[in-house]
OpenMM code with the backbone's topology and positions (N, CA, C; nanometers):
from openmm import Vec3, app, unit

residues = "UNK UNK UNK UNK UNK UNK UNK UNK UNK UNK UNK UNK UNK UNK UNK UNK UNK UNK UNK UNK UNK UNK UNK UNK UNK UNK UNK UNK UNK UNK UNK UNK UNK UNK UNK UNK UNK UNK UNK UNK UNK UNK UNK UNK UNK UNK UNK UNK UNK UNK UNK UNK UNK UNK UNK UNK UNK UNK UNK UNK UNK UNK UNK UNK UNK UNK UNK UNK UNK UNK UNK UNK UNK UNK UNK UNK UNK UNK UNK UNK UNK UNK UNK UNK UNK UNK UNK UNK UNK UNK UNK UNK UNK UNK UNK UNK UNK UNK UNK UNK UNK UNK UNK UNK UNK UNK UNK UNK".split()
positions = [
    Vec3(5.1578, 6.3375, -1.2041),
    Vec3(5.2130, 6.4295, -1.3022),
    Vec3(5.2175, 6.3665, -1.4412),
    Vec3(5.2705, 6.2442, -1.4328),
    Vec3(5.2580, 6.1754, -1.5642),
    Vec3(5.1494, 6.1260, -1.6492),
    Vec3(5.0355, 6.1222, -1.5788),
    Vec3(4.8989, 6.1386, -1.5849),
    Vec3(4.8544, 6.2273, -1.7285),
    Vec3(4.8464, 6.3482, -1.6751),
    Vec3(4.8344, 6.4419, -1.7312),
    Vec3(4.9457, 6.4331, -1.9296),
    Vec3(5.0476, 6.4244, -1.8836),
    Vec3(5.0718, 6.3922, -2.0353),
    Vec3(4.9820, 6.2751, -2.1393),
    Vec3(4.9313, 6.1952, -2.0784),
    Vec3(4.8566, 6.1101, -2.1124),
    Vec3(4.7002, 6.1876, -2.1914),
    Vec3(4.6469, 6.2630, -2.1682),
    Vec3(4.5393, 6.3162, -2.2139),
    Vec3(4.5295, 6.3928, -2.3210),
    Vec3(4.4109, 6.3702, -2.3900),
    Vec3(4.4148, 6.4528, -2.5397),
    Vec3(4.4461, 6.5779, -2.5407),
    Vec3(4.3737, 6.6638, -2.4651),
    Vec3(4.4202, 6.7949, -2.4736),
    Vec3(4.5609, 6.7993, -2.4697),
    Vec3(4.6440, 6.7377, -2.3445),
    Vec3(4.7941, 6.8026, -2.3662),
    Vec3(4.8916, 6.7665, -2.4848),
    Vec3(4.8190, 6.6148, -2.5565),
    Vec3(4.8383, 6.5964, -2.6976),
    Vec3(4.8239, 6.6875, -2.7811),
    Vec3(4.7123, 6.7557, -2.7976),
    Vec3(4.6940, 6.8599, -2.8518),
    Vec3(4.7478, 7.0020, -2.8528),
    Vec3(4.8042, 7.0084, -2.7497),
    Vec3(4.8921, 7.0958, -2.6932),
    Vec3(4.9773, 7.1084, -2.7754),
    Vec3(5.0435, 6.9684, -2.7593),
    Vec3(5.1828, 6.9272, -2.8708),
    Vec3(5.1933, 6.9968, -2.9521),
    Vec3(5.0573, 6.9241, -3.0392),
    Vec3(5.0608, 6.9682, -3.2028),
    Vec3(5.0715, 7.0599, -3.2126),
    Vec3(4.9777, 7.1563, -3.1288),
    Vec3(4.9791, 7.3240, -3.1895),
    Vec3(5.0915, 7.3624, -3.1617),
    Vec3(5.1776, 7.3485, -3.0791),
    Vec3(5.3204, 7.3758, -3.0775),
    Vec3(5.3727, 7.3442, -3.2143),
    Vec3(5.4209, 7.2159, -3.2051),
    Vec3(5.5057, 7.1629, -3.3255),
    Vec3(5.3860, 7.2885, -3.4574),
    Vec3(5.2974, 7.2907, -3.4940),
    Vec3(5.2279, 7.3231, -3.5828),
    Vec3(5.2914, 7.5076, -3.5528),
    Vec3(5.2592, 7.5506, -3.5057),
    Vec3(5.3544, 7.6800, -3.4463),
    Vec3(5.5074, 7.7394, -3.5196),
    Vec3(5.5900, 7.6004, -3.4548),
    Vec3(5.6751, 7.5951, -3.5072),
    Vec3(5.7498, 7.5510, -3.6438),
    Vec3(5.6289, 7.5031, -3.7079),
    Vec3(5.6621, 7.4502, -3.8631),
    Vec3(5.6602, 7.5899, -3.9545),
    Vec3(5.5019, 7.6584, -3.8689),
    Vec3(5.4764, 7.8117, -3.9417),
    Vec3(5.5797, 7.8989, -3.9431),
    Vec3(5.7002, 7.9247, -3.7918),
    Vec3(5.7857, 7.9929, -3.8073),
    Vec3(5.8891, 7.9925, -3.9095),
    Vec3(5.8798, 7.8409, -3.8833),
    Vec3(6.0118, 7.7781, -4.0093),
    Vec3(5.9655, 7.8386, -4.1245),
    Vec3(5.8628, 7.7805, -4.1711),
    Vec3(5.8121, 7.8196, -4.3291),
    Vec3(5.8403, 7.9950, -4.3746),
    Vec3(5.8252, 8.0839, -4.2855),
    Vec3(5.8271, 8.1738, -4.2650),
    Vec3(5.9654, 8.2424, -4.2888),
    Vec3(6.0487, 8.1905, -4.3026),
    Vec3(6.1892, 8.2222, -4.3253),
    Vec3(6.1924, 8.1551, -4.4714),
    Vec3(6.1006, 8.0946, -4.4824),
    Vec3(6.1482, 8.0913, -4.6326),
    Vec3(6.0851, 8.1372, -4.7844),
    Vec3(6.0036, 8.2584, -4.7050),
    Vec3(5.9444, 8.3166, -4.8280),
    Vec3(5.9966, 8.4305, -4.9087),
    Vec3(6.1079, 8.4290, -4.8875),
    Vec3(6.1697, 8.5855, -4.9654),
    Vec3(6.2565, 8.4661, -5.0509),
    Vec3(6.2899, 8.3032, -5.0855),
    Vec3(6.3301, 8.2348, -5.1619),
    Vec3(6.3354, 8.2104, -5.3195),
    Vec3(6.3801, 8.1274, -5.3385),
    Vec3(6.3719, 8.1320, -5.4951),
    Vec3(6.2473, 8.0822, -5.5055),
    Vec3(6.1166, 8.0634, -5.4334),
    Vec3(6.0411, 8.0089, -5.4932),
    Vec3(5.9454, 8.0660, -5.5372),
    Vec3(5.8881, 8.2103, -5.4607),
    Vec3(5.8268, 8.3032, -5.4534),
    Vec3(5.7642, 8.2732, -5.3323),
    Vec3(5.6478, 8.3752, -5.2667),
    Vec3(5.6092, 8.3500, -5.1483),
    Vec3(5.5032, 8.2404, -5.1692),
    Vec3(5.4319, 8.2290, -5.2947),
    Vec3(5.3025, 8.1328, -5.2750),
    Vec3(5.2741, 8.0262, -5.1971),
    Vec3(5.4008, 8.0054, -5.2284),
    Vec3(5.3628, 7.8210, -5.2017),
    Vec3(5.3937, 7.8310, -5.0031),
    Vec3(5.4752, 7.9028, -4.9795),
    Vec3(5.4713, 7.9092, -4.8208),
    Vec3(5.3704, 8.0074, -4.7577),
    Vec3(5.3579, 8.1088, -4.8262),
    Vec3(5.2500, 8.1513, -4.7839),
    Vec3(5.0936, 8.0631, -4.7349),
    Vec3(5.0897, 7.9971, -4.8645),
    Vec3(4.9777, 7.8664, -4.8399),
    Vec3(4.9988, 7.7954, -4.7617),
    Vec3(5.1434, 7.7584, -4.7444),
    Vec3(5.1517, 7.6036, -4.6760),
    Vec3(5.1059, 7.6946, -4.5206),
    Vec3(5.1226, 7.8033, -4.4713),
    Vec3(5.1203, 7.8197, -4.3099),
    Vec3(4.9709, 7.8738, -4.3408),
    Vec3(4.9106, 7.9035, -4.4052),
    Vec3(4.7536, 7.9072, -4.4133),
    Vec3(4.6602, 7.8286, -4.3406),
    Vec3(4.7469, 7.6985, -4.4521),
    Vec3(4.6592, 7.5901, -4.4353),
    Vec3(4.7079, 7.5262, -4.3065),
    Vec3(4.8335, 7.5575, -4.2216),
    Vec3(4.8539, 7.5016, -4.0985),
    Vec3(4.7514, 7.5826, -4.0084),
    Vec3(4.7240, 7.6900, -4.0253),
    Vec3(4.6765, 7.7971, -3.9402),
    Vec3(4.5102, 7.7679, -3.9767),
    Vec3(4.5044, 7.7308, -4.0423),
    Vec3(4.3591, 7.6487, -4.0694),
    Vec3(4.3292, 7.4911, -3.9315),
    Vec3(4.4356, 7.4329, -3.9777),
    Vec3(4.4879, 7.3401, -3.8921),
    Vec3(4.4393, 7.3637, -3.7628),
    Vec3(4.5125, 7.4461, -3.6835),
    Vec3(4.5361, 7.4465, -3.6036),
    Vec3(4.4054, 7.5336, -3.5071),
    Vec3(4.3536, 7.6165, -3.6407),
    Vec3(4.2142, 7.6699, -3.5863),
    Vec3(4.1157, 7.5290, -3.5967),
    Vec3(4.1045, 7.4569, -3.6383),
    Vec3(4.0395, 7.3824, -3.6393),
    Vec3(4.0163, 7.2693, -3.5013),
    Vec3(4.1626, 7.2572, -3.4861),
    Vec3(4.1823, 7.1766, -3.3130),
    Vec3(4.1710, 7.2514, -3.2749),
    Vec3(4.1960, 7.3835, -3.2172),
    Vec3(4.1171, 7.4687, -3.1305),
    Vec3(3.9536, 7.4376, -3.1470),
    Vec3(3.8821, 7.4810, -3.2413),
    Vec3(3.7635, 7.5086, -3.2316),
    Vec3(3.6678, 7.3893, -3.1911),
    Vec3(3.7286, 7.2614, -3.2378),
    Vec3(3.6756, 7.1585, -3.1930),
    Vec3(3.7327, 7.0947, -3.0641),
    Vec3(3.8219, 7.1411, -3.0155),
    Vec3(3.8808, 7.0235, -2.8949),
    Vec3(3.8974, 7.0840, -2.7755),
    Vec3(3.9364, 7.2672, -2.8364),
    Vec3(3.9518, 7.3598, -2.7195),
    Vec3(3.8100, 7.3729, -2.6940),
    Vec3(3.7432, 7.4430, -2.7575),
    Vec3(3.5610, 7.5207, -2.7613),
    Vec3(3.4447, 7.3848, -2.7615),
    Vec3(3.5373, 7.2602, -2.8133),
    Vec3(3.4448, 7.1121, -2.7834),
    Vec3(3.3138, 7.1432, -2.8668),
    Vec3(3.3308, 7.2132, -3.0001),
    Vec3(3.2574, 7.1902, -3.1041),
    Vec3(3.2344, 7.0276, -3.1609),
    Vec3(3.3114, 6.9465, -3.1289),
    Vec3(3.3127, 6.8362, -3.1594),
    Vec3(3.2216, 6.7342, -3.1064),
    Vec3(3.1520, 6.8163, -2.9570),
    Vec3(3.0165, 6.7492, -2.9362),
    Vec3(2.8888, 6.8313, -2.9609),
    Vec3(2.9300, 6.9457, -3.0351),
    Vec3(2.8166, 7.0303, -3.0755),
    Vec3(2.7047, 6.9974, -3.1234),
    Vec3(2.6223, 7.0534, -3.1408),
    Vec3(2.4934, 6.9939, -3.2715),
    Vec3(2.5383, 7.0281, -3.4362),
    Vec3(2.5125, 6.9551, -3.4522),
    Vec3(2.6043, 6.8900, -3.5949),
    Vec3(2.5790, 7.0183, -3.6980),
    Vec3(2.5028, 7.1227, -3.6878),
    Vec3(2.4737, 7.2244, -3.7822),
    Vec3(2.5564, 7.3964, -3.7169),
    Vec3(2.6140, 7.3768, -3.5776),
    Vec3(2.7148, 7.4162, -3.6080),
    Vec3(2.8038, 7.3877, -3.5705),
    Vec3(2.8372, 7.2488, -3.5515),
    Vec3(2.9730, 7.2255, -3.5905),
    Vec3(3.0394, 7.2699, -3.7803),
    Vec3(2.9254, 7.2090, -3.8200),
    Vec3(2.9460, 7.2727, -3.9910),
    Vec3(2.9588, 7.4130, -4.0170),
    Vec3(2.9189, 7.4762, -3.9656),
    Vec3(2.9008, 7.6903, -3.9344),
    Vec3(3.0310, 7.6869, -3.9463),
    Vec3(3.0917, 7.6234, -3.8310),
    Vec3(3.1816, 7.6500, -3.7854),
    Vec3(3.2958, 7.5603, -3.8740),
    Vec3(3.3210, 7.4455, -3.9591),
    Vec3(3.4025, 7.4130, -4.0269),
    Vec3(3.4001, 7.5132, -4.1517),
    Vec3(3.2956, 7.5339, -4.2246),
    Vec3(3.2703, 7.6265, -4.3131),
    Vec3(3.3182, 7.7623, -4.3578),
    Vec3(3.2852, 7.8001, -4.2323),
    Vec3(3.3574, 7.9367, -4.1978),
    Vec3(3.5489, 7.9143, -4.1393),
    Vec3(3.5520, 7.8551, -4.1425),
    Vec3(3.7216, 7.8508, -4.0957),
    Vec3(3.7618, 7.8171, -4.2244),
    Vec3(3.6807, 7.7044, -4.3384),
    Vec3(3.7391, 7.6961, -4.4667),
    Vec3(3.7372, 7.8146, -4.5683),
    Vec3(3.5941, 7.8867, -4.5785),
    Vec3(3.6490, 8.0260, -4.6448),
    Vec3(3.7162, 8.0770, -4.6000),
    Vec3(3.7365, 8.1127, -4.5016),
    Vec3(3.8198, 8.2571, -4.4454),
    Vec3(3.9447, 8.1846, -4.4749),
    Vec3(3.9816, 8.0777, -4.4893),
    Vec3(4.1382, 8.0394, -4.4669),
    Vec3(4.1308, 8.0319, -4.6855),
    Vec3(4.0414, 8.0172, -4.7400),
    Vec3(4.0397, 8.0313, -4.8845),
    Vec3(4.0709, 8.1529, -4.9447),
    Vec3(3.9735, 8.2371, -4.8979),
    Vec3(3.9894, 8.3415, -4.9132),
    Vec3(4.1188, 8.4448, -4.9064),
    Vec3(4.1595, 8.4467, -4.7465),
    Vec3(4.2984, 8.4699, -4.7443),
    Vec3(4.3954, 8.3959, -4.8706),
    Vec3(4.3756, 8.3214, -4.8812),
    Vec3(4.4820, 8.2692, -4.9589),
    Vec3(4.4426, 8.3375, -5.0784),
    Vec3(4.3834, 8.3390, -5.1315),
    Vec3(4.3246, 8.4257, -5.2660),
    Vec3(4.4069, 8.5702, -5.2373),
    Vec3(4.2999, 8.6348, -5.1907),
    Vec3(4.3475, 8.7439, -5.1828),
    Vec3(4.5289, 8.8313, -5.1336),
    Vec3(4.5371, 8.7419, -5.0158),
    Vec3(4.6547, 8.8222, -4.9788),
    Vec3(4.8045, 8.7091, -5.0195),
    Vec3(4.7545, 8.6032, -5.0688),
    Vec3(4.8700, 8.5155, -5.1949),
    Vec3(4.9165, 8.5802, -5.2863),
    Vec3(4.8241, 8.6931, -5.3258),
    Vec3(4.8802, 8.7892, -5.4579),
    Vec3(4.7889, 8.6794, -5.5832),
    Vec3(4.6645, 8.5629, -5.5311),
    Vec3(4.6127, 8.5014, -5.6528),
    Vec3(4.5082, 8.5557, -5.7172),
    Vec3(4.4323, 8.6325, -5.6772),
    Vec3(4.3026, 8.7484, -5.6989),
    Vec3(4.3372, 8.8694, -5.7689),
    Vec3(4.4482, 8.9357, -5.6641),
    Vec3(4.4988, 9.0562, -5.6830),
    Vec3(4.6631, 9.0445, -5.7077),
    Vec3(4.7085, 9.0321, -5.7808),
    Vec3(4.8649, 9.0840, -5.7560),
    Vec3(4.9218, 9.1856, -5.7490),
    Vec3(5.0145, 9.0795, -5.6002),
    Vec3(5.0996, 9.2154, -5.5377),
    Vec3(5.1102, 9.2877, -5.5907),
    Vec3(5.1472, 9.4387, -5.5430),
    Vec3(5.2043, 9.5317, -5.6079),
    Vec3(5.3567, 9.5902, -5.5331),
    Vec3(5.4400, 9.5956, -5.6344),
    Vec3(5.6047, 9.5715, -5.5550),
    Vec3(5.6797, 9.7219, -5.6757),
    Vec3(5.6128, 9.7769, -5.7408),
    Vec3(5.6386, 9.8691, -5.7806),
    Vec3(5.5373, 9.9944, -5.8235),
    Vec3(5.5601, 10.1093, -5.8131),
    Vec3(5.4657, 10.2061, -5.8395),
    Vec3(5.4059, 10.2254, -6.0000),
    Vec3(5.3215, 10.2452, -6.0515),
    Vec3(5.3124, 10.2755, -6.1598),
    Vec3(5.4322, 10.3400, -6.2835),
    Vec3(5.4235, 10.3107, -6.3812),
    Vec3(5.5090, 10.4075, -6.4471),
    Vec3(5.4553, 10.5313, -6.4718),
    Vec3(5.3411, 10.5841, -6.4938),
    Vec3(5.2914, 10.7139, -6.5404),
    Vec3(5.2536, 10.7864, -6.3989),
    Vec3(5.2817, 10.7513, -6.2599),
    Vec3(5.3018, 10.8141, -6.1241),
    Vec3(5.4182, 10.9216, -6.1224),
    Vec3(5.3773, 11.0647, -6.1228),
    Vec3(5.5179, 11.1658, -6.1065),
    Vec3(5.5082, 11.1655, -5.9870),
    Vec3(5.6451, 11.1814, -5.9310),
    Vec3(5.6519, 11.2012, -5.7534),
    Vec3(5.6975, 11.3125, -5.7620),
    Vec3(5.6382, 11.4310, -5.7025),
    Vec3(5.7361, 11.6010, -5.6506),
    Vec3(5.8188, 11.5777, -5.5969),
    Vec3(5.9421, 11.6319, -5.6273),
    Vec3(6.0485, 11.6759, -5.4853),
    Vec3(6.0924, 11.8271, -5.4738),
    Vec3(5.9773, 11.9224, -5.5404),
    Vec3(5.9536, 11.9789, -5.5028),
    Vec3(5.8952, 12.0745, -5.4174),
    Vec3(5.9240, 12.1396, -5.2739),
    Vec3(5.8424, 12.1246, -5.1864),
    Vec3(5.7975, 12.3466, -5.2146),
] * unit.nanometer
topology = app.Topology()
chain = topology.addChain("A")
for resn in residues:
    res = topology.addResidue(resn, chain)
    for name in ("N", "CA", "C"):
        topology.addAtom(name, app.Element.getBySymbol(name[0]), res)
């Protein structure tokens, strides 16, 4: 039984836990004085993280042929860029109020 704790994968196990649980944490703290950016990013880039030990340790991209193992780092770095761009509010900002020149009916 003790065996088994001994091996990378269930090491890995760990992390994505603990890594899991850092995201939840962070996650409580985005309605703060700081604005959401900076936590928003920080669990991005864990969730980058953590796709990354998956893709290499779970899927064993890590003995792949070296062109896509890169596909595959590449693509986990835009998409985790991107997100951050876009849904950070750094591309586009949020929108948290309606226009001013928007009439709403309440007339039915």
């Amino acid at each position: 039984m003790f065996s088994i704790l001994r091996t990378r994968i269930t090491f890995l196990w760990m992390v994505l836990i603990l890594l899991t649980l850092c995201s939840v944490e962070l996650l409580q703290g985005i309605g703060g004085n700081w604005g959401r950016l900076p936590f928003f990013s920080a669990i991005m880039i864990i969730a980058y993280i953590k796709g990354r030990i998956v893709g290499l340790y779970y899927m064993e991209l890590h003995s792949a042929p070296r062109g896509l193992r890169m596909a595959f780092e590449i693509w986990l770095a835009v998409v985790t860029i991107v997100i951050i761009l876009f849904l950070g509010g750094i591309v586009v900002p949020p929108v948290d109020t309606p226009p001013a020149n928007l009439e709403i009916s309440t007339r039915i």
